[in-house]
C-alpha positions as CSV (number, residue, x, y, z in Angstrom):
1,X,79.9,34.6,36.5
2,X,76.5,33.2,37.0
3,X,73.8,34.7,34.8
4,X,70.5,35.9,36.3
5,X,67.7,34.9,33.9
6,X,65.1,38.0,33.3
7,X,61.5,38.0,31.2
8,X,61.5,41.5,29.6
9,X,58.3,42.7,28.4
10,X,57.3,45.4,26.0
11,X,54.3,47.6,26.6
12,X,53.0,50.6,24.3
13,X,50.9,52.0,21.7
14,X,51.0,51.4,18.2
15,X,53.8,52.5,16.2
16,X,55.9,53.7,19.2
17,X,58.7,51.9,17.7
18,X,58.4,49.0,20.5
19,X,60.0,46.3,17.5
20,X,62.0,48.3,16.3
21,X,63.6,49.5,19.7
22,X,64.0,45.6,20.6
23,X,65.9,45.3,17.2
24,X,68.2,48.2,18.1
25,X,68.9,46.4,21.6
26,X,69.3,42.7,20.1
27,X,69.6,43.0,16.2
28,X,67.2,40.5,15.9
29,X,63.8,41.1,14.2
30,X,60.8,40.0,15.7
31,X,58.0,40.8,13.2
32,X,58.2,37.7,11.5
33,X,55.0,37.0,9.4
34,X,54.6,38.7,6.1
35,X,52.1,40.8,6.8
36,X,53.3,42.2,9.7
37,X,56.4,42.8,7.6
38,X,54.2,44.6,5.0
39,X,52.5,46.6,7.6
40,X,54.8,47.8,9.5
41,X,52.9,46.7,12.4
42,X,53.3,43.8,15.3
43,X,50.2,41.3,15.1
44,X,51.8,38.0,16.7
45,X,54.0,37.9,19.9
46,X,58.0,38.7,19.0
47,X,61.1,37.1,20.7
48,X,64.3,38.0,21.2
49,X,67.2,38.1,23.4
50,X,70.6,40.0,25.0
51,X,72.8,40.1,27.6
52,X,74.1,43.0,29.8
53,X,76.4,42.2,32.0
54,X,75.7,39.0,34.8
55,X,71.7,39.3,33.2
56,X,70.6,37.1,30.7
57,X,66.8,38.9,29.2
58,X,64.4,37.1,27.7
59,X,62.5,39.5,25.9
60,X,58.8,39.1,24.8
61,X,57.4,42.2,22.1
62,X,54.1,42.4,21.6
63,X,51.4,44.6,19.5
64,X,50.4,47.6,20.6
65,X,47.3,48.1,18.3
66,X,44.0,47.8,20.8
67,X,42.9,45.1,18.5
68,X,45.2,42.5,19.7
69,X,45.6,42.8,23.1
70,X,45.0,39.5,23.5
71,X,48.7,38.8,22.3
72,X,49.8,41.7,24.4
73,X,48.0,39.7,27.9
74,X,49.6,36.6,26.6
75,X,53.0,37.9,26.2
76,X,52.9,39.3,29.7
77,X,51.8,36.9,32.0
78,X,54.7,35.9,33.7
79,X,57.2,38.6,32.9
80,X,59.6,40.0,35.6
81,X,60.1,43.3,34.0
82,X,58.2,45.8,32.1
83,X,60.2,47.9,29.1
84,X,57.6,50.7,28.8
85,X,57.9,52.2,25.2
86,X,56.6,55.6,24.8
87,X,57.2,57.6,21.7
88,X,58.5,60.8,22.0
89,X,56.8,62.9,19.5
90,X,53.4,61.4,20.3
91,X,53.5,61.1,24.1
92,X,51.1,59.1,26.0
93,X,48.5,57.5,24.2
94,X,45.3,55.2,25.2
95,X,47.2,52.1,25.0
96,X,50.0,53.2,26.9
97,X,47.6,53.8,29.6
98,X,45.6,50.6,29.1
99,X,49.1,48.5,28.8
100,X,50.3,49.8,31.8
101,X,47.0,49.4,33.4
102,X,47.5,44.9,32.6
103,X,50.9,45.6,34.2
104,X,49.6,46.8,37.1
105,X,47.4,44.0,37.2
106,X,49.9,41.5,36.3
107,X,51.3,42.7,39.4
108,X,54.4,43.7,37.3
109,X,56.3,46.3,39.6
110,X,59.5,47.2,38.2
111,X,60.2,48.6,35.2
112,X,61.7,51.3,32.8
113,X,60.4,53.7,30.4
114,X,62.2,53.8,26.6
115,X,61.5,57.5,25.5
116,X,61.7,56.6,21.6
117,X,62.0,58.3,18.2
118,X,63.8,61.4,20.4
119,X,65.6,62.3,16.5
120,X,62.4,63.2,15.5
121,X,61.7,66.0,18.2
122,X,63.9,68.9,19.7
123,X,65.2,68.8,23.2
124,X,62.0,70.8,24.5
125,X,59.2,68.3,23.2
126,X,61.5,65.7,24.6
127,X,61.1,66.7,28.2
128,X,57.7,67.7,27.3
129,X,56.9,64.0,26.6
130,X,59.1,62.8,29.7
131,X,56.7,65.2,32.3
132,X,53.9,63.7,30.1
133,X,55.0,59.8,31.1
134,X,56.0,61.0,34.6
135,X,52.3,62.4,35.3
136,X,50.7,59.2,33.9
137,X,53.7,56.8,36.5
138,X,52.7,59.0,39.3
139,X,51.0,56.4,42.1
140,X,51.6,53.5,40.3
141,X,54.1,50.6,41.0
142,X,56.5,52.0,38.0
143,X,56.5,55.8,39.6
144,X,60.6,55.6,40.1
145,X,61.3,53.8,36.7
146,X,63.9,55.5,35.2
147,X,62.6,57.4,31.7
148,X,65.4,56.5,29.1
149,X,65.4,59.0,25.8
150,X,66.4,57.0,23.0
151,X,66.5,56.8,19.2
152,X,66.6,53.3,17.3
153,X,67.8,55.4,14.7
154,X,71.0,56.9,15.8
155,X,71.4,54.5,18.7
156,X,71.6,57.0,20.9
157,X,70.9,56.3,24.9
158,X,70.8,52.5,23.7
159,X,73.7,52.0,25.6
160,X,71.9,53.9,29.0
161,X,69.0,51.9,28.4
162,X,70.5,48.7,28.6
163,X,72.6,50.0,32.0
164,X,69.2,51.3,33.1
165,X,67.8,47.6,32.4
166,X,70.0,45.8,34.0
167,X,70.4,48.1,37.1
168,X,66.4,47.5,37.5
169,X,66.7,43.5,36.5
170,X,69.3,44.2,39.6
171,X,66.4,44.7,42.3
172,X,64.3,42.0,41.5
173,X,63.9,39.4,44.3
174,X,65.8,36.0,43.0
175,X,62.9,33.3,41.5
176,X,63.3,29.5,42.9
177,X,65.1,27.8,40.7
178,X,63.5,24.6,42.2
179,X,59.6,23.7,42.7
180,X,57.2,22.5,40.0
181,X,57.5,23.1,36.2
182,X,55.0,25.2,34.5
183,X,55.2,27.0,30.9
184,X,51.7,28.4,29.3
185,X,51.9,27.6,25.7
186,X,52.4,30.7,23.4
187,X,53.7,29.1,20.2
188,X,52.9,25.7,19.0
189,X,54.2,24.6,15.2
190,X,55.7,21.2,13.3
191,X,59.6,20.4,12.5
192,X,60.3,18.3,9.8
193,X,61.5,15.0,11.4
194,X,61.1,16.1,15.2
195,X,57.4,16.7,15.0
196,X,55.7,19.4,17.1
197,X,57.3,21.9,19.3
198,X,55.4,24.7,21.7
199,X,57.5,27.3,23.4
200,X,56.4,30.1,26.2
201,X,57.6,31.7,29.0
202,X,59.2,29.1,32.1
203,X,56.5,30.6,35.2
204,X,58.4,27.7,37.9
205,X,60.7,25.1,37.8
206,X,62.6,23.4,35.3
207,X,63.3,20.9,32.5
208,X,65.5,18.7,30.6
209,X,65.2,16.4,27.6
210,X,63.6,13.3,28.4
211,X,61.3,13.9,31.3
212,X,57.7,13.3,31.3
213,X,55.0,16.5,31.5
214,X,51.7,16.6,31.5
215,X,49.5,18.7,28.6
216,X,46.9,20.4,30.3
217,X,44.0,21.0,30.0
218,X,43.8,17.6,28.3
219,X,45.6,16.3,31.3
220,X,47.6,14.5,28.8
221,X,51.4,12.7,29.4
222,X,53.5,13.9,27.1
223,X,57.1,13.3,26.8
224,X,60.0,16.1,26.2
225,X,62.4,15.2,23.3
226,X,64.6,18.1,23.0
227,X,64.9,21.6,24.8
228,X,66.1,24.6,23.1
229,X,66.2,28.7,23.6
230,X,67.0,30.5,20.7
231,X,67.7,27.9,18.3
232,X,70.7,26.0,20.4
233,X,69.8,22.9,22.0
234,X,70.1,22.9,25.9
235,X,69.8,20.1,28.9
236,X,68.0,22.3,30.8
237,X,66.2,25.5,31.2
238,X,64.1,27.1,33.8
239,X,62.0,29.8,35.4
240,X,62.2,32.9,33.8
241,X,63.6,31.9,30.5
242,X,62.4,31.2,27.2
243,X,62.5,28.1,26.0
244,X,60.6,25.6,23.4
245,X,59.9,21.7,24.0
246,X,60.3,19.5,21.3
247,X,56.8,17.1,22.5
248,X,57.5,13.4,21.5
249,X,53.8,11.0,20.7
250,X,51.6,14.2,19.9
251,X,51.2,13.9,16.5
252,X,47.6,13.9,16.6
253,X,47.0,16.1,19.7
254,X,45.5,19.4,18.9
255,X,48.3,21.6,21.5
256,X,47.4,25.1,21.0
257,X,48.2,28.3,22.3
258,X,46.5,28.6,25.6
259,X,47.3,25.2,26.7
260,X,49.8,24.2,29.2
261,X,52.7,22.2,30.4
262,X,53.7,21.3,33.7
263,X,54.5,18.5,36.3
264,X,52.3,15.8,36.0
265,X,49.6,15.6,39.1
266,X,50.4,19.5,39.5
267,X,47.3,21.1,37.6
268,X,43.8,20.3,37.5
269,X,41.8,21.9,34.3
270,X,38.6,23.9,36.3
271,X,35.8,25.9,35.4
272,X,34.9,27.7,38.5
273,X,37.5,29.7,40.4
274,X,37.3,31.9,43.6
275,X,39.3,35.3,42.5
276,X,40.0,38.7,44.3
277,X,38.9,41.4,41.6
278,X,40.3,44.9,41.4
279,X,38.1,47.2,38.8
280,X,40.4,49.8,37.2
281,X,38.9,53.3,38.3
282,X,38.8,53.7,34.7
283,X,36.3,51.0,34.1
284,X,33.1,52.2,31.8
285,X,31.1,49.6,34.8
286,X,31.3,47.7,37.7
287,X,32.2,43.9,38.4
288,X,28.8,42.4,39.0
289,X,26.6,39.3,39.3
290,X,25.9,37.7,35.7
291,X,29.1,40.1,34.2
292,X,30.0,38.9,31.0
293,X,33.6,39.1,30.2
294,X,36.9,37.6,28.6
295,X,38.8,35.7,30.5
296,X,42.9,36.6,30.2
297,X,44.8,34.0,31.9
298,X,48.6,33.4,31.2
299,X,48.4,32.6,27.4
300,X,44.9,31.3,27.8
301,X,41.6,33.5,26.7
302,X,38.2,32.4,27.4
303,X,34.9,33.6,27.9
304,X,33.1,33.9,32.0
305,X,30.4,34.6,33.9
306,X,31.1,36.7,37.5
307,X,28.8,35.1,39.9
308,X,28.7,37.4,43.2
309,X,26.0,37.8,46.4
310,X,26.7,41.6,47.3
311,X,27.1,44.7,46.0
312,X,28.7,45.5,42.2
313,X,32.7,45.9,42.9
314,X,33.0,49.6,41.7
315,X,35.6,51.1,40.1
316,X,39.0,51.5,41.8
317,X,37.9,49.0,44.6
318,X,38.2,45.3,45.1
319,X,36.2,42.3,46.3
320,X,35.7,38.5,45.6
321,X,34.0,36.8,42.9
322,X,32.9,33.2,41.6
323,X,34.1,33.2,37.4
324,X,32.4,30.6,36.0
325,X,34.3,29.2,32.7
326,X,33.2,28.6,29.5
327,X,35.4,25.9,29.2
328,X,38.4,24.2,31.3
329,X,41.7,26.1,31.8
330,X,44.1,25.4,34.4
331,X,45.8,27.7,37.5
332,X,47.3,27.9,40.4
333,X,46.9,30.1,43.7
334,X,48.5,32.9,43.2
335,X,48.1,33.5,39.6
336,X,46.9,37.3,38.0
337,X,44.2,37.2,35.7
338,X,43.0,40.5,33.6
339,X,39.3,40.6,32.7
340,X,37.8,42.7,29.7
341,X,34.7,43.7,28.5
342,X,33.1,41.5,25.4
343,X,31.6,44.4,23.4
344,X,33.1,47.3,23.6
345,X,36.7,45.4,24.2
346,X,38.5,47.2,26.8
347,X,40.4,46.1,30.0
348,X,38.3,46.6,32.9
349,X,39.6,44.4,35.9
350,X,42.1,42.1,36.7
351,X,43.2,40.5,39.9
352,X,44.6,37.1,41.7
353,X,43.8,33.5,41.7
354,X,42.3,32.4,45.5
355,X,41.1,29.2,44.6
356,X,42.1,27.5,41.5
357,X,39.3,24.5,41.9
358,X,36.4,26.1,43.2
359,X,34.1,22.9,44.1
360,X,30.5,22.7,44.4
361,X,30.5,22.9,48.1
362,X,31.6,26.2,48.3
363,X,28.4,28.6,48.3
364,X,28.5,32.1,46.8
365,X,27.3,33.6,50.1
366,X,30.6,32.1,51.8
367,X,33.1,34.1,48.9
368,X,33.9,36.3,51.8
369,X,34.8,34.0,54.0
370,X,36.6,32.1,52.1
371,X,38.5,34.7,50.0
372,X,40.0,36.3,53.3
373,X,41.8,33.4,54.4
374,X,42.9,32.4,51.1
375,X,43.9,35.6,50.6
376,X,46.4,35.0,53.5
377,X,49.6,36.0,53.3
378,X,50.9,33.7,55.5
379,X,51.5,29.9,54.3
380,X,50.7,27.8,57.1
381,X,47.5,29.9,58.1
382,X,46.0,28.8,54.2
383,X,47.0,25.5,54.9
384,X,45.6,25.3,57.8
385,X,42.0,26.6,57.0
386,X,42.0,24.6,54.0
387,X,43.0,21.6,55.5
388,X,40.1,21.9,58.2
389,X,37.6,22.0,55.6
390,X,38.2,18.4,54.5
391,X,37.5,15.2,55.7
392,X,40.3,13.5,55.0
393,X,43.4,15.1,54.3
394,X,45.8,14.1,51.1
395,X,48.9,14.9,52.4
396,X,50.0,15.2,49.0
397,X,52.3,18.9,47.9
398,X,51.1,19.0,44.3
399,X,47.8,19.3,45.5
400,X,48.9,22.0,48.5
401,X,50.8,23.9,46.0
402,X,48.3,24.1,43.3
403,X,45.1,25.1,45.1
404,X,46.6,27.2,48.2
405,X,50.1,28.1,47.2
406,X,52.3,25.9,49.3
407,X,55.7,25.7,48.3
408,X,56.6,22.1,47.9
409,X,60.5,22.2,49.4
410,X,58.4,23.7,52.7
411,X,55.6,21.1,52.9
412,X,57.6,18.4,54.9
413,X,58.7,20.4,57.6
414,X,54.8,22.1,57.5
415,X,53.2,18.7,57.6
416,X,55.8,17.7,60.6
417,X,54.8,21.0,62.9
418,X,51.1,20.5,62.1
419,X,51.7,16.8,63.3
420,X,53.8,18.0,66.2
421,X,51.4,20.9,67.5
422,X,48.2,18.4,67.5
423,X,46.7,20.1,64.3
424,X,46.8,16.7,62.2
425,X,45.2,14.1,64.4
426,X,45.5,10.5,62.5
427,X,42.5,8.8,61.9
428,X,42.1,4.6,63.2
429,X,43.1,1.8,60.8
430,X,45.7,4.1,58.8
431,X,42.8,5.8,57.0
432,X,44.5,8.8,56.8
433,X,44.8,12.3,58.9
434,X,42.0,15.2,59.6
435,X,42.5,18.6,61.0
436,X,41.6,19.5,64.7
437,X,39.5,22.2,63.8
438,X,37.5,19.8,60.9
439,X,37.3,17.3,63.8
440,X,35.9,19.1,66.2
441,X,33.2,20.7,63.9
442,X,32.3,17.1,63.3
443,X,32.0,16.1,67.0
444,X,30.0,18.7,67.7
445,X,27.8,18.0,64.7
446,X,27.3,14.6,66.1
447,X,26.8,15.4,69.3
448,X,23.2,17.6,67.9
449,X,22.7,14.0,66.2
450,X,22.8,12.4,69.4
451,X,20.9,14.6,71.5
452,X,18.2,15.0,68.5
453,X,18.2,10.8,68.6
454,X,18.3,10.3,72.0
455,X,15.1,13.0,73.1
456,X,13.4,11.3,70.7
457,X,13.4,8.5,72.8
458,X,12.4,10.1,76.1
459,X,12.2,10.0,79.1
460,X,15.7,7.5,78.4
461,X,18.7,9.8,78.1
462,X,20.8,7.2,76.3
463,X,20.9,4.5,73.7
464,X,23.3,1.7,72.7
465,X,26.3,2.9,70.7
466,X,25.5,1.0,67.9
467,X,21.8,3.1,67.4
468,X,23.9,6.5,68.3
469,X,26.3,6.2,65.4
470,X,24.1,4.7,63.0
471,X,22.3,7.9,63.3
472,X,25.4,10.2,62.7
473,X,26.8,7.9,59.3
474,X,25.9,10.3,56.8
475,X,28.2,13.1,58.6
476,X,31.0,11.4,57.4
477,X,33.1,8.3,56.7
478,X,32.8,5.3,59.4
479,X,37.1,6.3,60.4
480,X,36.1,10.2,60.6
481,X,33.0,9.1,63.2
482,X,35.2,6.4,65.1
483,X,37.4,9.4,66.3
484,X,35.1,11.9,66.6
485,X,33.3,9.4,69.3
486,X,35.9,9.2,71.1
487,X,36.9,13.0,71.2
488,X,33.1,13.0,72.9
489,X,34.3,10.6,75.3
490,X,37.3,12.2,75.8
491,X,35.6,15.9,76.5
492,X,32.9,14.0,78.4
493,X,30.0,15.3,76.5
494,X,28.9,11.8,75.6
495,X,29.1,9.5,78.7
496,X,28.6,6.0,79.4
497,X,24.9,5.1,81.3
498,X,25.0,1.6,82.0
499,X,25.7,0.1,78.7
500,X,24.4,2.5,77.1
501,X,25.6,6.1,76.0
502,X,23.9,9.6,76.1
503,X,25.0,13.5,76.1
504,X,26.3,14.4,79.5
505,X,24.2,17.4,79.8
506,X,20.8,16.3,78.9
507,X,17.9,16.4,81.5
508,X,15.0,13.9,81.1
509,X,11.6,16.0,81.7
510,X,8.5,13.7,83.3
511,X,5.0,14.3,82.5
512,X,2.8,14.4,86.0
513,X,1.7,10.4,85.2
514,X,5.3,9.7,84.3
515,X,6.4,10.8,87.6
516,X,3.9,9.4,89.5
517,X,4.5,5.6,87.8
518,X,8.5,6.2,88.8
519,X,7.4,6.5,92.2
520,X,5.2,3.4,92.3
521,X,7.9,1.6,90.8
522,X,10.6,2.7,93.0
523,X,8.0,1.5,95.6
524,X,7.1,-1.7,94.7
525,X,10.4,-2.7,93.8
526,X,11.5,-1.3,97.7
527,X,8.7,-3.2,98.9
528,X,10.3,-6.6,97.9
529,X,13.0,-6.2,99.6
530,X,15.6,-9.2,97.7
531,X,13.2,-10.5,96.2
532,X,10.9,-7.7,94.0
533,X,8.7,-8.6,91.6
534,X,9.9,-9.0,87.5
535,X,9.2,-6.4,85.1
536,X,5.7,-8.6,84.3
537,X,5.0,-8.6,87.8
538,X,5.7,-5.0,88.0
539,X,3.6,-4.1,84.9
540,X,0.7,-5.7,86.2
541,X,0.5,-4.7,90.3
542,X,0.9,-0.9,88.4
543,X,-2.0,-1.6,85.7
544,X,0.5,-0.3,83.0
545,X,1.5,-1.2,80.0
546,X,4.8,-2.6,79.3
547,X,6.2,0.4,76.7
548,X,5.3,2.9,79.5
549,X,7.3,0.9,82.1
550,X,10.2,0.0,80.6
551,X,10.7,3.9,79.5
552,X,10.3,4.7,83.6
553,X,13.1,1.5,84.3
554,X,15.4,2.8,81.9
555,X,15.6,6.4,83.4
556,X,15.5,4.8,86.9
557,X,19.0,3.0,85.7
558,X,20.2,5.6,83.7
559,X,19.8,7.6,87.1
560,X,21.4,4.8,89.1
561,X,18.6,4.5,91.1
562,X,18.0,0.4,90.0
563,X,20.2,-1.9,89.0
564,X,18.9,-4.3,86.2
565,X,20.3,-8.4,87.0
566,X,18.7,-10.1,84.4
567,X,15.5,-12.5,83.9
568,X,13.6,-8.9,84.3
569,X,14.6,-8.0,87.9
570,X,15.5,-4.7,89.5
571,X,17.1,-3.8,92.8
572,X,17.8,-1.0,94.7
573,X,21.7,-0.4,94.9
574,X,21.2,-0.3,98.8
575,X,19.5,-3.5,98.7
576,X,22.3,-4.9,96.7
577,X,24.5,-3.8,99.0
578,X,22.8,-5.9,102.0
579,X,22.8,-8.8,99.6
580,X,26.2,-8.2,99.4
581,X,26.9,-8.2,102.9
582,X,24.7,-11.4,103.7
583,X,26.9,-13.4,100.9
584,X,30.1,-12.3,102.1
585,X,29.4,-12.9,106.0
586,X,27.9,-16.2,104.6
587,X,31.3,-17.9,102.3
588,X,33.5,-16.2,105.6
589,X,32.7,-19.7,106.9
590,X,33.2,-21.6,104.0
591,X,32.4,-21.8,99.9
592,X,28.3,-22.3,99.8
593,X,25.9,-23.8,97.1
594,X,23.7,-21.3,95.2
595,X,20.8,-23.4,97.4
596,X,22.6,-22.5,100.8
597,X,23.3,-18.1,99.9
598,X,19.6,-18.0,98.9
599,X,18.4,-19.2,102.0
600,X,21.0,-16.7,103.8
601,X,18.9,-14.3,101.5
602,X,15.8,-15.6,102.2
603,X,15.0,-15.9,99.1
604,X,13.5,-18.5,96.0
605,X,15.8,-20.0,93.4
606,X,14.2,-17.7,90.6
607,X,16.0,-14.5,93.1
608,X,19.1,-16.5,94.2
609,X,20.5,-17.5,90.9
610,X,20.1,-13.8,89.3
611,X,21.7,-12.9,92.9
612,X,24.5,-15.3,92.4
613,X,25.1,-14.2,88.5
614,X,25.5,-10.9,89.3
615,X,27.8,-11.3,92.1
616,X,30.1,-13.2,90.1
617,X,30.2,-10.9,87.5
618,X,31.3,-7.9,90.0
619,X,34.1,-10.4,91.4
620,X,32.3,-10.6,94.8
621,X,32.3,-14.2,94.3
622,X,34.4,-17.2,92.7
623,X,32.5,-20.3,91.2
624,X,34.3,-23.2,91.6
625,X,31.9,-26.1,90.2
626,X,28.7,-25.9,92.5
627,X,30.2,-23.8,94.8
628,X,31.0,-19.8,95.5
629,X,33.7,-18.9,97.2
630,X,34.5,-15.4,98.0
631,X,36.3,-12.9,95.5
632,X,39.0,-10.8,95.3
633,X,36.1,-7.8,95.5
């Protein structure tokens, strides 16, 4: 028979008989300080343990005095079931209502009600008490939890309860026993001779004697000399057990409750976190910019700010918030979370972890934005929003898993369809991959750059490449920019002018003078048939300065109206094409010296050899020592 591994947690008011109810079920005693002993009150956490049938439970007790509900929120983060104790001659009592309220937040869901001390009370106060607990059930998560009568006494409807327990412990949804270890600290104390050992509740994974963790928030190795649960030493436990870790090399480490373990590289300690809030309808105020509150998280407690752009979160409603730590704690998408008021103490909110390591990019007035697709409840659509938000993508699952839930066995296969689908594009020189989406974002920033560079410079409508990405390098890393280039390229919103490169869409506008230079130029140049004048020539017939003129030769080849050959001349492309036609006709009888195709132009040396040049360079011609012949073009 395999066993099934179950956290059972207490929940109750004061003096309900909750310890002595889980010493009826497991005969052991879990008030185990002195004065709790002399009270006849629960102040620390209590453990115990029993098994009913194939289920092993693992059974947390905690106070129910209001004063330490602190130990009550640390005992029942993590718990899969909820043993509601209510006491029979007493009914339901203010922390009944606010235990059940952190269970609710916890987002514990199943559950069964223990209607104790039923030998004090006759039959009729009995079912008195059990309409009581079934009025205050009514529309939450525990509504159908079976209500047990019991009496630790007389052991009567012990032997239901457990049934009833196990029955429930029957519907939960199997845990992973796989995935990445995790235990908040709830107990840390010395041995004699093995030196310091912390137990808690197993949240994921496993381990085994031997095996390196990491203390966090101190983000400290530490390694695991023995395992144990319940005294008896084990080479392995997991999720939803019990357990204590005998902590080899941390003699001088102050470990205290609050603290984790885990998988090394899984957590990262954090003092600003992106949570959806839900304010109990019983809550004396509203979650609200510049809140003060405490800060209940797993076995950790610590003081926060609630930084919010928007409207208070009211009572019985949710929303997102920015909490702002006092001081590092560490966890993980996903995680529940109970807030309470400093002065007077009482639960007001809980909710769920979104993002576990808010960064300083993240702006309040994007909480809404961001909250909904963190708040995703589909993997790949998280993954895939917060992976087009970087620049370069880790493709690392610790990190995936910690800040947006990803299960770690899944991430291969999530990384392979992302790959396949075109949503990961790599990035040149194996620098890494980037998201589509992030990718496009980028080109189209750069694009802005360019145009915003380029008008600048008008009337030219391009500009080397060199100046164009030089002016886009603080977007992002020079890998990042490389391929969002060539995405321009590719969706032909940057294309090539000549050497030169400019957006596709961008019309030059001409004063009145401009215009009227352009035509002079095109005229003059016309006008010399093959041979025009140079750009000094040009500058002086016009009585312009040369700035002016080359900005009014650069359009005129950006427009592909001249066609620059060096040494400062410019030709028509139809008159290139005649001197195209004279040179071929010309080597059709034979290869020819530069001295012999200028006079088929007609023209000096200083036109002939830029002529010549150019020719060769467009394969029109073949030099072979002082001669052309003709091409293959």
């Amino acid at each position: 028979m395999t066993l099934r591994h179950v956290l059972l947690g207490t929940a109750g008011h004061i003096d309900h008989g909750k310890t002595s109810l889980v010493h009826a079920l497991t005969g052991i005693q879990t008030d185990r300080l002195p004065e709790e002993q002399a009270r006849g009150i629960s102040i620390e956490l209590g453990f115990a343990h029993f098994r009913e049938g194939d289920v092993q439970f693992h059974v947390v007790d905690v106070p129910g005095h209001e004063r330490f509900i602190r130990q009550m929120t640390a005992g029942a983060a993590g718990i899969d079931l909820a043993l509601l104790v209510v006491a029979a001659d007493d009914g339901v009592m203010p922390q009944t209502r606010e235990h059940l309220d952190i269970l609710r937040l916890l987002g514990v869901s199943r559950g069964v009600v223990a209607l104790t001390k039923t030998d004090l009370v006759d039959r009729e106060l009995v079912e008195l008490a059990r309409e009581d607990v079934a009025r205050l059930l009514a529309d939450t998560p525990l509504d159908s939890a079976p209500i047990i009568p019991v009496s630790s006494k007389t052991g009567e409807g012990l032997a239901e309860l457990r049934r009833a327990l196990a029955m429930v412990a029957g519907t939960l949804p199997p845990r992973p026993t796989g995935g990445l270890f995790r235990m908040p600290i709830d107990r840390v104390f010395s041995v004699a001779g093995h030196g310091t050992v912390v137990t808690g509740s197993v949240l994921s994974g496993s381990v085994h004697p031997g095996e390196t963790l990491e203390w966090l928030p101190a983000q400290v190795p530490v390694r695991v000399r023995g395992v144990q649960e319940y005294g008896a030493a084990i080479e392995l436990s997991g999720v939803g057990r019990r357990c204590a870790i005998n902590l080899a090399g941390v003699r001088d480490l102050a470990i205290e409750r609050g603290d984790e373990v885990a998988t090394p590289g899984f957590l990262q300690p954090s003092i600003r976190m992106l949570v959806e809030v839900t304010t109990l309808e019983s809550a004396a105020e509203p979650v609200a910019d510049r809140l003060s509150a405490r800060l209940h998280l797993g076995t950790a407690e610590v003081p926060v700010r609630v930084a919010r752009r928007g409207p208070p979160i009211e009572p019985g409603t949710r929303g997102f918030v920015e909490l702002r730590l006092q001081h590092p704690v560490v966890a993980a998408w996903g995680q529940r979370f109970i807030l309470r008021r400093l002065s007077p103490a009482q639960t007001i909110a809980g909710g769920v972890i979104l993002d576990p390591g808010m960064g300083p990019q993240v702006r309040l007035a994007q909480l809404d934005d961001q909250g909904r697709w963190r708040n995703d409840p589909d993997p790949r659509v998280r993954l895939s929003h917060w992976w087009s938000r970087q620049d370069t993508i880790e493709l690392d699952p610790l990190v995936s898993a910690w800040n947006v839930g990803i299960d770690p066995q899944q991430f291969p296969q999530l990384v392979a369809d992302f790959k396949e689908s075109g949503e990961l594009r790599p990035l040149p020189g194996n620098a890494g991959w980037v998201h589509r989406e992030r990718l496009g974002a980028l080109a189209d920033q750069m694009l802005g750059r360019i145009r915003t560079t380029v008008v600048a410079r008008q009337p030219r409508r391009s500009l080397p490449r060199g100046v164009l990405l030089n002016a886009c390098q603080n977007l992002a890393a020079a890998p990042l920019l490389e391929l969002a280039w060539k995405e321009l390229l590719t969706r032909e919103q940057v294309v090539m002018v000549g050497s030169n490169f400019g957006p596709a869409d961008l019309q030059v506008e001409l004063s009145r003078v401009q215009r009227a230079l352009l035509r002079n130029v095109v005229q003059k140049i016309a006008d010399g048939g093959l041979a025009p004048p140079t750009e000094k020539e040009l500058a002086a017939a016009l009585e312009v300065l040369p700035g002016p003129l080359q900005a009014i030769l650069t359009v005129l080849v950006e427009d592909e109206r001249l066609v620059p050959l060096g040494n400062g001349f410019y030709y028509l492309p139809e008159t290139l094409e005649r001197a195209r036609e004279i040179c071929v006709a010309r080597l059709t009888q034979g290869p020819a010296t530069v001295s012999e195709l200028r006079e088929a132009w007609g023209v000096s040396r200083k036109h002939g050899i830029p002529l010549c040049e150019y020719f060769d360079a467009q394969g029109v011609t073949v030099r072979a020592g002082d001669l052309r012949k003709l091409g293959g073009h």
